[in-house]
PDB file of N, CA, C and O in Angstrom, chain B, residues numbered from 101:
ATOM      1  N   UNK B 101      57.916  -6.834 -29.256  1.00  0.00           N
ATOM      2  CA  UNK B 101      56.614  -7.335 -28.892  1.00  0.00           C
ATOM      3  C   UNK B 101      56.252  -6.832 -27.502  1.00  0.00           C
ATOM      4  O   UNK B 101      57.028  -6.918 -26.550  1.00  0.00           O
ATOM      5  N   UNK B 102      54.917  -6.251 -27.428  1.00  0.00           N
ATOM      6  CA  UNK B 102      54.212  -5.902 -26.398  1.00  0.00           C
ATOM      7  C   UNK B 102      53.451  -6.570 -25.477  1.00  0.00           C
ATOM      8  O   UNK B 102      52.279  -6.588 -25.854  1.00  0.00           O
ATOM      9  N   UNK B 103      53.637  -7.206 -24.285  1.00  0.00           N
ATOM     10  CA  UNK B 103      52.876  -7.968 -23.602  1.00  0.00           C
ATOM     11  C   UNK B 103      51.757  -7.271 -22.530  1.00  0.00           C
ATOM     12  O   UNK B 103      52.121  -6.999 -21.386  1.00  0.00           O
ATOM     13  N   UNK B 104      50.672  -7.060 -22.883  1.00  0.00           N
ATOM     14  CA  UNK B 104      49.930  -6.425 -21.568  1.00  0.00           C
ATOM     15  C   UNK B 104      49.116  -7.477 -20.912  1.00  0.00           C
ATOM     16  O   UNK B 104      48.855  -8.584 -21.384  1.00  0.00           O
ATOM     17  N   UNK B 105      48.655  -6.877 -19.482  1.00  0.00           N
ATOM     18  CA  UNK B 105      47.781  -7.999 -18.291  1.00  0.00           C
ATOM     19  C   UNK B 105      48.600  -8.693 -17.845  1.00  0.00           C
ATOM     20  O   UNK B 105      48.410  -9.901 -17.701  1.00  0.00           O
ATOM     21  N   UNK B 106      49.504  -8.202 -17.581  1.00  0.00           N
ATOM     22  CA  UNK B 106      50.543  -9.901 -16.692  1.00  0.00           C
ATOM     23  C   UNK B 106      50.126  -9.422 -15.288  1.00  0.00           C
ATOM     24  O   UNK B 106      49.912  -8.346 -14.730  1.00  0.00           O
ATOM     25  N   UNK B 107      50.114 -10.539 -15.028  1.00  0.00           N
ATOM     26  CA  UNK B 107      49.336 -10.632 -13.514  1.00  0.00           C
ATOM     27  C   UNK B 107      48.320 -11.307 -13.155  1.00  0.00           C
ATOM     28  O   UNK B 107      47.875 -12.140 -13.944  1.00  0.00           O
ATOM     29  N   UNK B 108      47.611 -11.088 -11.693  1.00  0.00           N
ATOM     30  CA  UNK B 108      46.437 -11.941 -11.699  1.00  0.00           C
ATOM     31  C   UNK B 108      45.044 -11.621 -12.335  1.00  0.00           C
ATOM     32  O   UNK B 108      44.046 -12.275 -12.036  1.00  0.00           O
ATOM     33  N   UNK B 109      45.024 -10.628 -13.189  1.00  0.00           N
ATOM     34  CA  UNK B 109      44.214  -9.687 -13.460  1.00  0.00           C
ATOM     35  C   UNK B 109      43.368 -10.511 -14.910  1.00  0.00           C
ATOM     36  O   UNK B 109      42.245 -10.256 -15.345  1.00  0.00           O
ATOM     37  N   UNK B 110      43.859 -11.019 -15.159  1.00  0.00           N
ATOM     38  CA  UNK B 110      43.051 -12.399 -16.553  1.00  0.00           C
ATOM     39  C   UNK B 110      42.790 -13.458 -15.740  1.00  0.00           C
ATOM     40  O   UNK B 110      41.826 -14.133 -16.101  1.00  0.00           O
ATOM     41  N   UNK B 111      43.371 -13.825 -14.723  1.00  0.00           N
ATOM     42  CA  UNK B 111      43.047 -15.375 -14.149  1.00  0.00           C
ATOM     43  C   UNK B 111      41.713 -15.040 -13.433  1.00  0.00           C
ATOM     44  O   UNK B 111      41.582 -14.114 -12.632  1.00  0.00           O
ATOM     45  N   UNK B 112      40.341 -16.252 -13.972  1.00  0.00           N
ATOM     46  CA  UNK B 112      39.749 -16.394 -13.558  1.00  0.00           C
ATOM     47  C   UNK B 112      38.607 -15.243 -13.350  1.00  0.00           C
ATOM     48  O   UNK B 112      38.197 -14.966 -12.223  1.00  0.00           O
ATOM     49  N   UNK B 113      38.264 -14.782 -14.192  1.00  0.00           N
ATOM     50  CA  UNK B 113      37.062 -13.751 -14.535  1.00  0.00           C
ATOM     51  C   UNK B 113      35.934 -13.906 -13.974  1.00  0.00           C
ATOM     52  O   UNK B 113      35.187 -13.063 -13.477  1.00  0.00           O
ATOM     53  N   UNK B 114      35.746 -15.920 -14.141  1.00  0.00           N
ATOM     54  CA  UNK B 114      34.112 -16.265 -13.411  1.00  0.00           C
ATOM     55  C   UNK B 114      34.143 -15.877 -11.937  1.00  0.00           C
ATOM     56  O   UNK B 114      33.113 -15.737 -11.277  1.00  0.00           O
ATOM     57  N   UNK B 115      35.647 -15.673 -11.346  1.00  0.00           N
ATOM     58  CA  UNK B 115      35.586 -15.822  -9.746  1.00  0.00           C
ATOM     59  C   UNK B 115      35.248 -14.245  -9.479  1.00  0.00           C
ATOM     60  O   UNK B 115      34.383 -14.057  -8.624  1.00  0.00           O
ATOM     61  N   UNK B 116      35.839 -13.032 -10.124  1.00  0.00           N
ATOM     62  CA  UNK B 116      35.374 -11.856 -10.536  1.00  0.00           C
ATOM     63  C   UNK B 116      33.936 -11.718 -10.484  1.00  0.00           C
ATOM     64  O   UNK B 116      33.344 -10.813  -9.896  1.00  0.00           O
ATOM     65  N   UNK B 117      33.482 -12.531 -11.040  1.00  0.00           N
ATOM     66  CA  UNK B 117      32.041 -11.839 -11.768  1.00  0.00           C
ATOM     67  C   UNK B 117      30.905 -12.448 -10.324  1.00  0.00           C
ATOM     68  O   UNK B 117      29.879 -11.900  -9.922  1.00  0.00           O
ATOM     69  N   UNK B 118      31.545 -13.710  -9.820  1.00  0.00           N
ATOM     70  CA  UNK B 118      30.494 -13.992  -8.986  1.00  0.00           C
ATOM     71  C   UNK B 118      31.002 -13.296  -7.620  1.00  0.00           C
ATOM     72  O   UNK B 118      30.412 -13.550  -6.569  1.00  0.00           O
ATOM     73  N   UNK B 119      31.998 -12.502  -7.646  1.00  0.00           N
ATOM     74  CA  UNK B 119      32.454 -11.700  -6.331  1.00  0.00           C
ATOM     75  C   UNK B 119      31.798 -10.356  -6.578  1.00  0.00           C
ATOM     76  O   UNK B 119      31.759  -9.501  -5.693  1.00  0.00           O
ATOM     77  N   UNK B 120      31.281 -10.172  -7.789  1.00  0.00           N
ATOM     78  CA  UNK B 120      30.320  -8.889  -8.015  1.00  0.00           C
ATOM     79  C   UNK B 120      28.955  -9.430  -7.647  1.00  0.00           C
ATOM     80  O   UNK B 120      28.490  -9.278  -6.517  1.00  0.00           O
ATOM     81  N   UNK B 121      28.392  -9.995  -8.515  1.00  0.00           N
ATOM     82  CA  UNK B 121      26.981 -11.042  -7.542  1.00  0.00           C
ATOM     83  C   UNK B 121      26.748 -11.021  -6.584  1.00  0.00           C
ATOM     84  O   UNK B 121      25.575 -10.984  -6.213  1.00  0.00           O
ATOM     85  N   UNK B 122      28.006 -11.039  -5.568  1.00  0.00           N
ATOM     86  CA  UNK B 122      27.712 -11.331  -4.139  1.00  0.00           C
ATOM     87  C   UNK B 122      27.911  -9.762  -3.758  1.00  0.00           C
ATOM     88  O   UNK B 122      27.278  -9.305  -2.806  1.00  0.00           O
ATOM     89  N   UNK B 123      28.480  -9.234  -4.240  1.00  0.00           N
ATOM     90  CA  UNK B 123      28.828  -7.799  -3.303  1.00  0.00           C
ATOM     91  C   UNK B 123      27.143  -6.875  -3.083  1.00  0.00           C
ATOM     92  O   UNK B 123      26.477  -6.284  -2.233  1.00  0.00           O
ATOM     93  N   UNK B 124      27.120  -7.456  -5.090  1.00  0.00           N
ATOM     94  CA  UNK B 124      25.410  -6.307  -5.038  1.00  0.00           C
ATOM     95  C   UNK B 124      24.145  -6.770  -4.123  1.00  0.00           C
ATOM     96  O   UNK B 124      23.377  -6.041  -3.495  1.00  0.00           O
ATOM     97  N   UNK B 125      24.148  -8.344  -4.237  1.00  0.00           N
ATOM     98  CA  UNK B 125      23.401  -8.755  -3.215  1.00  0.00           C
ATOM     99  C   UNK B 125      23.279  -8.572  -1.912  1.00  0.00           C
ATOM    100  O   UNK B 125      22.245  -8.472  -1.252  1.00  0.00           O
ATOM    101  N   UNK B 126      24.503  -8.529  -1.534  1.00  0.00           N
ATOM    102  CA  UNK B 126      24.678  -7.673   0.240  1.00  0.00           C
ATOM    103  C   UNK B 126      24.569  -6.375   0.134  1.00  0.00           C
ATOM    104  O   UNK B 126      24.707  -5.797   1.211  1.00  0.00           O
ATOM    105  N   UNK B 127      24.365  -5.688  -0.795  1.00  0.00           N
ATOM    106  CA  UNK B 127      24.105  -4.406  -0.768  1.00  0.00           C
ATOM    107  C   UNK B 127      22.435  -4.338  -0.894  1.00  0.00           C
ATOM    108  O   UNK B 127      21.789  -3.548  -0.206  1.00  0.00           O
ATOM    109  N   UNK B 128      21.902  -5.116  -1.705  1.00  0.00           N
ATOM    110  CA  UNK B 128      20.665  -5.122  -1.738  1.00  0.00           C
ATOM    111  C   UNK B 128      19.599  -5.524  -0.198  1.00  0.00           C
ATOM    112  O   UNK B 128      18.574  -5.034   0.277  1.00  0.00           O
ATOM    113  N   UNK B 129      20.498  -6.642   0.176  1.00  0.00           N
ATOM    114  CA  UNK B 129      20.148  -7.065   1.237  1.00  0.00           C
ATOM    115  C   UNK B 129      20.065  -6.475   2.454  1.00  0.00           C
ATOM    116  O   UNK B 129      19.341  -7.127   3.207  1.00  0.00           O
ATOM    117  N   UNK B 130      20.676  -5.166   3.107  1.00  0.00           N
ATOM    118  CA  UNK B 130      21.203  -4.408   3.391  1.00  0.00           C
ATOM    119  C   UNK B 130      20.090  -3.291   3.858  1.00  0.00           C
ATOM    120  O   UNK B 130      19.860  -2.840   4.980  1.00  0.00           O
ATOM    121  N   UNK B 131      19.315  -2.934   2.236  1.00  0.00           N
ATOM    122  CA  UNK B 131      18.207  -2.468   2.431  1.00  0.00           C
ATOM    123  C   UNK B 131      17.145  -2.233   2.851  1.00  0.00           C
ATOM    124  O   UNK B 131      16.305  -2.459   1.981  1.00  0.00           O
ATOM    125  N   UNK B 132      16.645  -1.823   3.918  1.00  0.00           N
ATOM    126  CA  UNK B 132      15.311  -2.256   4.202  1.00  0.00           C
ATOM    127  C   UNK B 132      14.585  -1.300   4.037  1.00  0.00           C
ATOM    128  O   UNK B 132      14.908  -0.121   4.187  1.00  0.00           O
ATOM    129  N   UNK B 133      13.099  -1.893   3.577  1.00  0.00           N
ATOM    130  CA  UNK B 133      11.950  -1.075   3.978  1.00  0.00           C
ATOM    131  C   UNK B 133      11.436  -0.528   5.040  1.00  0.00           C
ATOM    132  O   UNK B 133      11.195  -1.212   6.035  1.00  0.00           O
ATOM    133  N   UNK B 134      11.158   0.955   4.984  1.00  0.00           N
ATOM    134  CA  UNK B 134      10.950   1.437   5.842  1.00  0.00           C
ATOM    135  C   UNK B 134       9.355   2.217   6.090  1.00  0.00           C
ATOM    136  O   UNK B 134       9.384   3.219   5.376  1.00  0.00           O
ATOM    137  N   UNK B 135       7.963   2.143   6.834  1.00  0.00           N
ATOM    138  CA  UNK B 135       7.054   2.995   6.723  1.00  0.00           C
ATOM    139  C   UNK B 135       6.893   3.856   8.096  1.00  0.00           C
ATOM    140  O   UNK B 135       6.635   3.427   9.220  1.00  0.00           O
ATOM    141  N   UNK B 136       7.161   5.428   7.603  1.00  0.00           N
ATOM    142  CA  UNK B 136       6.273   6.254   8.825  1.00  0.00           C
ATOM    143  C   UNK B 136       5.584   6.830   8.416  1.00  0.00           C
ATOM    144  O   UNK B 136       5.355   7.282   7.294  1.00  0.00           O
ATOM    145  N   UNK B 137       4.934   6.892   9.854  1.00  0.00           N
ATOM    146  CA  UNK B 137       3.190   7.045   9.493  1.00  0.00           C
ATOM    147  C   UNK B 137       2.962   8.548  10.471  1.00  0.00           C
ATOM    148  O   UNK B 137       3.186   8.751  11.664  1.00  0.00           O
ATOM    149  N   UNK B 138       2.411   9.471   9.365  1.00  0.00           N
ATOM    150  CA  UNK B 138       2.406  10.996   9.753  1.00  0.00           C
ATOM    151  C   UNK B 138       2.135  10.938  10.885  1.00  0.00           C
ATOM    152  O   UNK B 138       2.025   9.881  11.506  1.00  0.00           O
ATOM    153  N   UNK B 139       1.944  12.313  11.455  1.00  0.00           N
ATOM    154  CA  UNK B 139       0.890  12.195  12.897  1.00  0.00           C
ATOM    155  C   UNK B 139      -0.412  12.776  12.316  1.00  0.00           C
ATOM    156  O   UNK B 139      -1.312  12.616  13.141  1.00  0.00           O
ATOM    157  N   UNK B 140      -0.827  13.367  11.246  1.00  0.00           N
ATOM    158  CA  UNK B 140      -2.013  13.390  10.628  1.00  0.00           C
ATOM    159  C   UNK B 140      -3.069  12.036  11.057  1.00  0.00           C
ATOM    160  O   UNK B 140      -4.008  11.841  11.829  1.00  0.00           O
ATOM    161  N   UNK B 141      -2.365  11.349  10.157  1.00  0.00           N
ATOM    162  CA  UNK B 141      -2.529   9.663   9.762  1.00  0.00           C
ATOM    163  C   UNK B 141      -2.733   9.098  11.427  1.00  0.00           C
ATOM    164  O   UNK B 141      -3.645   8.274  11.505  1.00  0.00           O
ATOM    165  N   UNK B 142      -2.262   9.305  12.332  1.00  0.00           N
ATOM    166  CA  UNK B 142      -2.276   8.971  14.049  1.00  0.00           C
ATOM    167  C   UNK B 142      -3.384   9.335  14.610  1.00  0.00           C
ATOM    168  O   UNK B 142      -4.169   8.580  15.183  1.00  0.00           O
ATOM    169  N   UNK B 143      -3.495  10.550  14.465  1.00  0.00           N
ATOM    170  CA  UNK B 143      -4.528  11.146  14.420  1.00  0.00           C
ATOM    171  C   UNK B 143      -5.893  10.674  14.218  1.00  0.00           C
ATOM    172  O   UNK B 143      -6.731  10.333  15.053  1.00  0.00           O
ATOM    173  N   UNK B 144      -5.956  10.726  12.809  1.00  0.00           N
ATOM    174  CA  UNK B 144      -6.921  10.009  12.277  1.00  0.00           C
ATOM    175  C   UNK B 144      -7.697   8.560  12.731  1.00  0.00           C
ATOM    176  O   UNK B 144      -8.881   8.258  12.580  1.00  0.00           O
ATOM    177  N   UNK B 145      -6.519   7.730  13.379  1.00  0.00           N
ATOM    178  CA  UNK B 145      -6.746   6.625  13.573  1.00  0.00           C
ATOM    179  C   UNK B 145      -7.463   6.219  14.926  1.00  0.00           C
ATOM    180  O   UNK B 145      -8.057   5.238  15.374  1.00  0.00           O
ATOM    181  N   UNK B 146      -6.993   7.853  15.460  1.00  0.00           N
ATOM    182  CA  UNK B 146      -7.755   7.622  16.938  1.00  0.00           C
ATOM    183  C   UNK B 146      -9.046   8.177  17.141  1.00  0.00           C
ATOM    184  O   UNK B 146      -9.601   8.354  18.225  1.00  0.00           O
ATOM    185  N   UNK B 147      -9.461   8.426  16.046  1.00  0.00           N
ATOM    186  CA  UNK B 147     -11.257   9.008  16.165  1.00  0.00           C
ATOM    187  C   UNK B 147     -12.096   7.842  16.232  1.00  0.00           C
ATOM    188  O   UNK B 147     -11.654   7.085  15.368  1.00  0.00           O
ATOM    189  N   UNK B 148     -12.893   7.402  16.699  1.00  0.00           N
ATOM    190  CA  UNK B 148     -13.014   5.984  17.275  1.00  0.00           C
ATOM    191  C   UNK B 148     -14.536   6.222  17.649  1.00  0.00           C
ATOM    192  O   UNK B 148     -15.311   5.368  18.082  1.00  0.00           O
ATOM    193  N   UNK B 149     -14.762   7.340  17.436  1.00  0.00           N
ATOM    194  CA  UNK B 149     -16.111   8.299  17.870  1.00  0.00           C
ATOM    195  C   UNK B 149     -16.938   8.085  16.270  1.00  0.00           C
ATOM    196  O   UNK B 149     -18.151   7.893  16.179  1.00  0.00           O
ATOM    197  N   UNK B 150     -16.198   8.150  15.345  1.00  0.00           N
ATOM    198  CA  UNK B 150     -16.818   8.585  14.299  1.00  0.00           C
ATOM    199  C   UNK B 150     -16.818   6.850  13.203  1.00  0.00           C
ATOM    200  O   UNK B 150     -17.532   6.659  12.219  1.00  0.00           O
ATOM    201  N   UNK B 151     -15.877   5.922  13.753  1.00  0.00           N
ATOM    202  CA  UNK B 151     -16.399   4.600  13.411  1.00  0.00           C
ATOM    203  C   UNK B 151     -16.856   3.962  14.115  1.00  0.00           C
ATOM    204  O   UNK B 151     -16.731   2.764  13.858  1.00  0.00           O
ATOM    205  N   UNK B 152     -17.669   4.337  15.439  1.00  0.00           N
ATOM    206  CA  UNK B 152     -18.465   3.924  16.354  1.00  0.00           C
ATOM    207  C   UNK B 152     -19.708   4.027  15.813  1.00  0.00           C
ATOM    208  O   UNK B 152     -20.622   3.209  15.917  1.00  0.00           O
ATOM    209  N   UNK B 153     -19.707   4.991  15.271  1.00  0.00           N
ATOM    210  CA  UNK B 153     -21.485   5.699  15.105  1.00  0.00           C
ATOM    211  C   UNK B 153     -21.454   4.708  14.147  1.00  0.00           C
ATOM    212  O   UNK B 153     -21.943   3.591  14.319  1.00  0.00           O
ATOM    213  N   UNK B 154     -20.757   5.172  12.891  1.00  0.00           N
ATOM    214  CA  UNK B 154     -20.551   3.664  12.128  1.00  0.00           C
ATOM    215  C   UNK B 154     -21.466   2.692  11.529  1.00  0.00           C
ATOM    216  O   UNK B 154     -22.444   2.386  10.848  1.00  0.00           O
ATOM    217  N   UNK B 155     -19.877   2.270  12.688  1.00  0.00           N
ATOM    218  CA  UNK B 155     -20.663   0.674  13.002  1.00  0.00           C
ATOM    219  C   UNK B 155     -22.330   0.187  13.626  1.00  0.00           C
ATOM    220  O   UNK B 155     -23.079  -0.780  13.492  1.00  0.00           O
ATOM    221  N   UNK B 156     -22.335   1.585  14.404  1.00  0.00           N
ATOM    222  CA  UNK B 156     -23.984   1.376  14.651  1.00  0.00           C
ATOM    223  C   UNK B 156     -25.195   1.528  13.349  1.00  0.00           C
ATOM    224  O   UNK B 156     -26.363   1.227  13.102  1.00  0.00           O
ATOM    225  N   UNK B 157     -24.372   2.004  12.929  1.00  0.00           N
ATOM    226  CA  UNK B 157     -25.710   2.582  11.710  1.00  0.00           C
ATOM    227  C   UNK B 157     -25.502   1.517  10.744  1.00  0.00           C
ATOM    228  O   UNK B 157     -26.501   1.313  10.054  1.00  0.00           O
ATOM    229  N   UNK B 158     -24.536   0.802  10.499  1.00  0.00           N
ATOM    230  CA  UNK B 158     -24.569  -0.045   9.509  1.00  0.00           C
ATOM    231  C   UNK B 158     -25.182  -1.689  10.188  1.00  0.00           C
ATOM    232  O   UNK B 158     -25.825  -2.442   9.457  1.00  0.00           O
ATOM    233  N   UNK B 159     -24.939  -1.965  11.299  1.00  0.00           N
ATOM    234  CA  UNK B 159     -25.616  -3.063  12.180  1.00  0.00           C
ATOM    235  C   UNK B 159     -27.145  -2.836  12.164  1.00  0.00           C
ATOM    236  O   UNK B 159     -27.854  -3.838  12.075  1.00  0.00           O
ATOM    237  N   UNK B 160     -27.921  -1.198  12.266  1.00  0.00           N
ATOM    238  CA  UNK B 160     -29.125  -1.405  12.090  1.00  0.00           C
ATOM    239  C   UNK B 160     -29.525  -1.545  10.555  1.00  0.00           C
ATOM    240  O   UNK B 160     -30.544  -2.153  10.225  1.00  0.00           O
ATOM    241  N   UNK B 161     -28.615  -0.912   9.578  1.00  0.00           N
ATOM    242  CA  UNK B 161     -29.119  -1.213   8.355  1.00  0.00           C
ATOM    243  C   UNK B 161     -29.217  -2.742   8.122  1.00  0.00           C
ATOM    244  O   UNK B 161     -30.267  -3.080   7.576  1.00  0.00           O
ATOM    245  N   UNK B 162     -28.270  -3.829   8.445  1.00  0.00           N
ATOM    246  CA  UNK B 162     -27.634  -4.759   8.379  1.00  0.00           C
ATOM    247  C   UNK B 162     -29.316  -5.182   9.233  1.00  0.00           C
ATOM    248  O   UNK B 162     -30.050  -5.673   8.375  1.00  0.00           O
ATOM    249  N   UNK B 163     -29.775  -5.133  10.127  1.00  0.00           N
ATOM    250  CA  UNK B 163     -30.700  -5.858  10.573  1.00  0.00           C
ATOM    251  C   UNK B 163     -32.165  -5.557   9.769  1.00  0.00           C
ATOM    252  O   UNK B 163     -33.012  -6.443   9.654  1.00  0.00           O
ATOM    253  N   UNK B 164     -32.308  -4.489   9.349  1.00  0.00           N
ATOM    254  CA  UNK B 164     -33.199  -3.477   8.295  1.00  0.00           C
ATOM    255  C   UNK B 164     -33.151  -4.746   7.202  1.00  0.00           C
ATOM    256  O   UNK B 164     -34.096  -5.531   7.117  1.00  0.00           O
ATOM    257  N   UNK B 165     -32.000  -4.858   6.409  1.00  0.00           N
ATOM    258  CA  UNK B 165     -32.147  -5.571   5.141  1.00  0.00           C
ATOM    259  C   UNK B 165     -32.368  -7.030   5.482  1.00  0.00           C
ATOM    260  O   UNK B 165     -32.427  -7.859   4.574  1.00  0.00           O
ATOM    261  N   UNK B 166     -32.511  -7.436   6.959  1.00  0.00           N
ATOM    262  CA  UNK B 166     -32.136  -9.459   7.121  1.00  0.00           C
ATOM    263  C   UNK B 166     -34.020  -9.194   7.068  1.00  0.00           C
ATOM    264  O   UNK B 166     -34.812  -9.487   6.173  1.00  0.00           O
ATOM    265  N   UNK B 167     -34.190  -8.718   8.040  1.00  0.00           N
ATOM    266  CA  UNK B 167     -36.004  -8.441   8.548  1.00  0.00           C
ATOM    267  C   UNK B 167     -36.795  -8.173   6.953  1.00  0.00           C
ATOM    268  O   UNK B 167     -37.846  -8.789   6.773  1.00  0.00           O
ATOM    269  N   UNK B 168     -36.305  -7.306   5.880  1.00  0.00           N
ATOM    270  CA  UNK B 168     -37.139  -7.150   5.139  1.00  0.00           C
ATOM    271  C   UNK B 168     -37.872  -5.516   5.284  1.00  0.00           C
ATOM    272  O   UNK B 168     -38.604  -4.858   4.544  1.00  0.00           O
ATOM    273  N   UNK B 169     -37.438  -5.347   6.230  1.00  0.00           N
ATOM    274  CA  UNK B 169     -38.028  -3.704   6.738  1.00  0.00           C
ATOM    275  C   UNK B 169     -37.121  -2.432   5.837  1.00  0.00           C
ATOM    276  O   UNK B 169     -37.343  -1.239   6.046  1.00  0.00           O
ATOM    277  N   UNK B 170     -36.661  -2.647   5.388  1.00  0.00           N
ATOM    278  CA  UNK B 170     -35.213  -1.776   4.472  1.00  0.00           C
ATOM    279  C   UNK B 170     -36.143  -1.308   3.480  1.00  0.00           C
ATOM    280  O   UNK B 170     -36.736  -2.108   2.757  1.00  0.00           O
ATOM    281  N   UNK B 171     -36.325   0.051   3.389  1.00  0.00           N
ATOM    282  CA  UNK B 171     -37.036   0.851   2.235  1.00  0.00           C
ATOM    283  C   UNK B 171     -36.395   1.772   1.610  1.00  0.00           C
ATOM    284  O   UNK B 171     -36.003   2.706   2.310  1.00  0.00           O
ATOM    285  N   UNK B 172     -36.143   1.802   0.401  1.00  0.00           N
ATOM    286  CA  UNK B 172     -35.732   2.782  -0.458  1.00  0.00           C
ATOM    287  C   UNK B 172     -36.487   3.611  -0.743  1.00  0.00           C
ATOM    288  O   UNK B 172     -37.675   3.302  -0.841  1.00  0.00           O
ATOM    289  N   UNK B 173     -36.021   5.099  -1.001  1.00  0.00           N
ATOM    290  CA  UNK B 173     -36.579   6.018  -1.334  1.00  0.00           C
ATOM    291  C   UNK B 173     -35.725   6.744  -2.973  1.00  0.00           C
ATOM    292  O   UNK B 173     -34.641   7.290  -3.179  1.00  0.00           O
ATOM    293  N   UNK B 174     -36.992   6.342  -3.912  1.00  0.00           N
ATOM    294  CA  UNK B 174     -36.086   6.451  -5.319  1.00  0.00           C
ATOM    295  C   UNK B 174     -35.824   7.973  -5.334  1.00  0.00           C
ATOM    296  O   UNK B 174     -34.764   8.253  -5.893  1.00  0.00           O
ATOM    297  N   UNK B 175     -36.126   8.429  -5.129  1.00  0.00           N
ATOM    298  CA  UNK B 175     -36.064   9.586  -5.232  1.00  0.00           C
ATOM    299  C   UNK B 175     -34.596  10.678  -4.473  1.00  0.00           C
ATOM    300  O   UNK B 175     -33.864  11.516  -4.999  1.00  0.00           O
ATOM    301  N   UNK B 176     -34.653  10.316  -3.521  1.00  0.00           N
ATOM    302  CA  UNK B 176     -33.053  10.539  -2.502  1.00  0.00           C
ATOM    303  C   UNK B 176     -32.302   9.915  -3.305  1.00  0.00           C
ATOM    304  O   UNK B 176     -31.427  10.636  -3.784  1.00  0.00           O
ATOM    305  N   UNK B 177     -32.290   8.431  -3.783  1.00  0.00           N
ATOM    306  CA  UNK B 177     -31.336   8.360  -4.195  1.00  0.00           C
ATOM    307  C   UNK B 177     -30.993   8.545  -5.698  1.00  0.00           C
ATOM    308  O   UNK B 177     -29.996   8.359  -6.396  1.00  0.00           O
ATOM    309  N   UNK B 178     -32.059   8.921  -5.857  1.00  0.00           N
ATOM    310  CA  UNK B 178     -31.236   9.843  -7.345  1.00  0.00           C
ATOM    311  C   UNK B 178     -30.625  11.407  -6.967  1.00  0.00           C
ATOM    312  O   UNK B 178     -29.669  11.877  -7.583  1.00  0.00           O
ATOM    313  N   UNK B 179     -31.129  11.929  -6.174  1.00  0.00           N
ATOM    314  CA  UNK B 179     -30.969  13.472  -5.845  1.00  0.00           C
ATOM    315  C   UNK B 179     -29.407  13.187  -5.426  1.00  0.00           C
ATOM    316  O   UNK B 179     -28.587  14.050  -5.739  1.00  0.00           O
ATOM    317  N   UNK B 180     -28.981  12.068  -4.764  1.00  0.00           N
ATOM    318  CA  UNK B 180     -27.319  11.744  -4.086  1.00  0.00           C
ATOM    319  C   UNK B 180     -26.463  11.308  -5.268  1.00  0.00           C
ATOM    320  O   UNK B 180     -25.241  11.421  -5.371  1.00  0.00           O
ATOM    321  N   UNK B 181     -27.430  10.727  -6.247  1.00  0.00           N
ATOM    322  CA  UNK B 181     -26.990  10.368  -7.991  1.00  0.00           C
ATOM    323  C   UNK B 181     -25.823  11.631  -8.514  1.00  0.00           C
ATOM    324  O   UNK B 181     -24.605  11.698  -8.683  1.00  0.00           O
ATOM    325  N   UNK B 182     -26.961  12.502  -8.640  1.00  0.00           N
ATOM    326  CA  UNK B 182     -26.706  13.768  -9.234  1.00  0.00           C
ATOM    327  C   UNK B 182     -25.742  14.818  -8.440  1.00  0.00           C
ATOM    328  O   UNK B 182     -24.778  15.441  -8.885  1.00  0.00           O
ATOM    329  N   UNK B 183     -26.256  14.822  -7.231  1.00  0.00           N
ATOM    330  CA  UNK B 183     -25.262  15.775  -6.444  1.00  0.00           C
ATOM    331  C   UNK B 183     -23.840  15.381  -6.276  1.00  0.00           C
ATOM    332  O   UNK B 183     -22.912  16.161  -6.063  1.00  0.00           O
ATOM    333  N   UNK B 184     -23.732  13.521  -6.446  1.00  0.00           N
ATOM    334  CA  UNK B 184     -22.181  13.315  -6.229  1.00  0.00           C
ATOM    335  C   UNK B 184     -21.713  13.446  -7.820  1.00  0.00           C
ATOM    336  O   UNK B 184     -20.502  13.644  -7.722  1.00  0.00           O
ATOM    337  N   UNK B 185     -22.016  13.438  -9.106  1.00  0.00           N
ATOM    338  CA  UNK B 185     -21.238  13.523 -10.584  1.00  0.00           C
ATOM    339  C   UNK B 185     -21.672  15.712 -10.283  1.00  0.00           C
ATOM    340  O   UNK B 185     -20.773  16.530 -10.480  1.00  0.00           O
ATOM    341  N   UNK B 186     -22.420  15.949 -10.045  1.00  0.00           N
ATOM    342  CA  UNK B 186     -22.133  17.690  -9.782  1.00  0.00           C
ATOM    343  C   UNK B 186     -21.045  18.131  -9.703  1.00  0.00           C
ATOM    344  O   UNK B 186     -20.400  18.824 -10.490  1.00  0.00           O
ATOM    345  N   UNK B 187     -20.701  17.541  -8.270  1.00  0.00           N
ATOM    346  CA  UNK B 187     -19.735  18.089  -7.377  1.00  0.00           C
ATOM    347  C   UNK B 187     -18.169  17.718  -8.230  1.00  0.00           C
ATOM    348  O   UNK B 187     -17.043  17.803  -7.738  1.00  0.00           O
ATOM    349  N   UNK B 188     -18.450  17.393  -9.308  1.00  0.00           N
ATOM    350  CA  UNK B 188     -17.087  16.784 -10.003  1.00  0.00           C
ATOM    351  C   UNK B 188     -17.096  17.446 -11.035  1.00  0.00           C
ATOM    352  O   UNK B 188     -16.208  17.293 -11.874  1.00  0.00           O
TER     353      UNK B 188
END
């Protein structure tokens, strides 16, 4: 007769399985997220010139539409209709 596993190697499997649980979790944990941000993207963020104007042009539209003074022109905006599905 052949006896195999003698040892501690059968005792206690659940203590095994939750010593794997814990290992992957500190490995997971371990991980962190990381974001860098191009210098393109830096770049970009410092034009400050070009959401200046912006913000101005949308504050007078913004006062344009409270007043009632805000006029559409049907016509432009179909011509901006067409030229933006064109360009695609």
């Amino acid at each position: 007769m052949k006896i195999n596993n003698i040892g501690p190697s059968g005792i206690n499997p659940y203590k095994r399985q939750m010593n794997k649980l814990d290992a992957a979790a500190n490995t997971q944990a371990k991980k962190a997220d990381k974001v860098e941000i191009s210098s393109t993207a830096k770049e970009m963020q410092q034009l400050s010139q070009v959401s200046v104007h912006r913000q101005q042009k949308v504050e007078e539209l913004k006062i344009q539409v409270e007043n009632g003074t805000y006029k559409l022109d049907p016509k432009e905006t179909a011509k901006s209709i067409i030229n933006f599905y064109q360009k695609k």
